[in-house]
LOGU-679618 format. One line per field, with one value per residue (C-alpha): chain; x, z, y; residue number from 1. Coordinates in steps of 0.02 Angstrom, whole numbers. Layout:
# LOGU-679618
unit: A,...
u: X,...
w: Z,...
v: Y,...
pos: NUM,...
This chain:
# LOGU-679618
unit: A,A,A,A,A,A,A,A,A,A,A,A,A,A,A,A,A,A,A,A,A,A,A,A,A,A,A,A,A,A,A,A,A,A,A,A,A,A,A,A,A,A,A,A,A,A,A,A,A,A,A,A,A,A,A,A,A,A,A,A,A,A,A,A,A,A,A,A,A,A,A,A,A,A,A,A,A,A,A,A,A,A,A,A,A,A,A,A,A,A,A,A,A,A,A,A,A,A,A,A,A,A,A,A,A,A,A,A,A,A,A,A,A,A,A,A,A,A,A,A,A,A,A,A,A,A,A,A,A,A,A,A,A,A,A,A,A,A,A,A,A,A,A,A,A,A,A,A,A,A
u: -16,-109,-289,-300,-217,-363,-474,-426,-424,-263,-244,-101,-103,15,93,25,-168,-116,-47,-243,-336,-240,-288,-457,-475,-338,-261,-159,-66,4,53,216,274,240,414,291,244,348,489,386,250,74,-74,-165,-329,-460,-505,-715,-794,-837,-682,-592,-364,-360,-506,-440,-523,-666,-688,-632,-734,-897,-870,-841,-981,-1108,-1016,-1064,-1255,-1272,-1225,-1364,-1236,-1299,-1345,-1163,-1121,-1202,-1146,-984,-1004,-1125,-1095,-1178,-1095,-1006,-1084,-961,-966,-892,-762,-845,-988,-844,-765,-928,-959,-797,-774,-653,-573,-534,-480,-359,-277,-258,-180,-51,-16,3,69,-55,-165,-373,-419,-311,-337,-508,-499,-369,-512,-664,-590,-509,-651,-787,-666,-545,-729,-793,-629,-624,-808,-826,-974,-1068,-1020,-909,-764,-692,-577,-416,-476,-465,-284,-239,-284,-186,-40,-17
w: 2175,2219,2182,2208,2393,2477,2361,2406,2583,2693,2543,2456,2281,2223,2054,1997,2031,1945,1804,1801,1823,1696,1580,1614,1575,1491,1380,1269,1459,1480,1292,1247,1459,1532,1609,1691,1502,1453,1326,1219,1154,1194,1063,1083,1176,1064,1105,1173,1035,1047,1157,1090,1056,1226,1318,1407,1369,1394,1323,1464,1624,1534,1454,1621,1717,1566,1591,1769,1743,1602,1732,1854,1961,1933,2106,2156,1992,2022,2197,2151,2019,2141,2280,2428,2493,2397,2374,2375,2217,2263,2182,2094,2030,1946,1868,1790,1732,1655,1584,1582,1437,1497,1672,1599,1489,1644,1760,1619,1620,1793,1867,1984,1982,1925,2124,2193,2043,2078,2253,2230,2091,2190,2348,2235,2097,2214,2279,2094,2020,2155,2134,1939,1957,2083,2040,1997,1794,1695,1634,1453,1410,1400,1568,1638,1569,1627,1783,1794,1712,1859
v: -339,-181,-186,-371,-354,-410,-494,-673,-745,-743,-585,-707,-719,-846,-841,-1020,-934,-764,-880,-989,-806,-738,-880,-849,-671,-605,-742,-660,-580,-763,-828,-908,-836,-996,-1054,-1214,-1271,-1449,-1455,-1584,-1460,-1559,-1570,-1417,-1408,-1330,-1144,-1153,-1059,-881,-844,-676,-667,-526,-619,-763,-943,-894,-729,-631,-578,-563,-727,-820,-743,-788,-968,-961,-886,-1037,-1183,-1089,-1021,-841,-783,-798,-730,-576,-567,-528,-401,-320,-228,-319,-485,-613,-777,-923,-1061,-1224,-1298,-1433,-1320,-1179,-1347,-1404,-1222,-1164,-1348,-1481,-1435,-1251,-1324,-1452,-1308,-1189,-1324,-1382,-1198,-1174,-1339,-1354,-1523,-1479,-1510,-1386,-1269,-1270,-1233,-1088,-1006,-1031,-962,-805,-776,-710,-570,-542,-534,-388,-295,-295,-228,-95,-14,-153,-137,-286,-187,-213,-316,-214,-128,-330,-332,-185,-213,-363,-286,-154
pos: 1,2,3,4,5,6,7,8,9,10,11,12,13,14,15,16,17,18,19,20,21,22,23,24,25,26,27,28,29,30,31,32,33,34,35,36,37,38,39,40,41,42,43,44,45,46,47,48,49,50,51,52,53,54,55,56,57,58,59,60,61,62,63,64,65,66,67,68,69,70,71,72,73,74,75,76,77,78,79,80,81,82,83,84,85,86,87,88,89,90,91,92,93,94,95,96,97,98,99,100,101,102,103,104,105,106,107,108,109,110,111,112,113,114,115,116,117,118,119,120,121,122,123,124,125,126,127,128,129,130,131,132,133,134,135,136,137,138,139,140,141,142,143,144,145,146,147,148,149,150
């Protein structure tokens, strides 16, 4: 996957996680590609407000970090964007600050149940977030995509 090669433990990034990631900060990567999504189409979960069409769910890296800073989980927040050590987030406190809503969405999307989802994101984030932000400085939006498109 190139520049995400060693951004998540055991450096394995499985498609299921790219898939919940992707959903996160690049939504409009992922629409209508979903080969996990059921033949019955389900009621639509309600986009959070504020979210933009190329930003993910949450309005794309920005969006999720401001998510994070919001639920008091800044420290670790800014951990990763910097460029000292990254701080880990547990599972149950990423959950509680992207939302239940957003979590439900990405693990319809990606097949995975909200437990293991969880895990897989709060393991990943802390190194995705570093390697999206190498000099310390949230990229755009479209720089998110593209990275995630190479």
């Amino acid at each position: 996957m190139g520049l995400f090669d060693n951004a998540v433990p055991g450096g394995n990034i499985t498609k299921p996680l790219m898939i919940a990631l992707g959903a996160l900060l690049v939504g409009k990567m992922l629409s209508g590609r979903s080969e996990e999504q059921p033949a019955e189409p389900q009621a639509p979960v309600p986009t959070p407000t504020g979210t933009s069409a190329d930003g993910g769910l949450l309005g794309g890296l920005g969006g999720l970090l401001d998510k994070l800073k919001d639920a008091g989980h800044g420290g670790a927040a800014d951990s990763w964007v910097g460029t000292g050590q990254n701080q880990p987030i547990n599972a149950n406190d990423l959950g509680a600050a992207i939302g239940p809503q957003v979590i439900r969405e990405i693990a319809q999307r990606t097949g995975l149940n909200e437990q293991e989802l969880l895990q897989q994101l709060s393991a990943a984030l802390p190194g995705i977030v570093d390697k999206l932000t190498p000099n310390g400085q949230i990229p755009q939006n479209h720089q998110v995509a593209s990275a995630f498109n190479s």
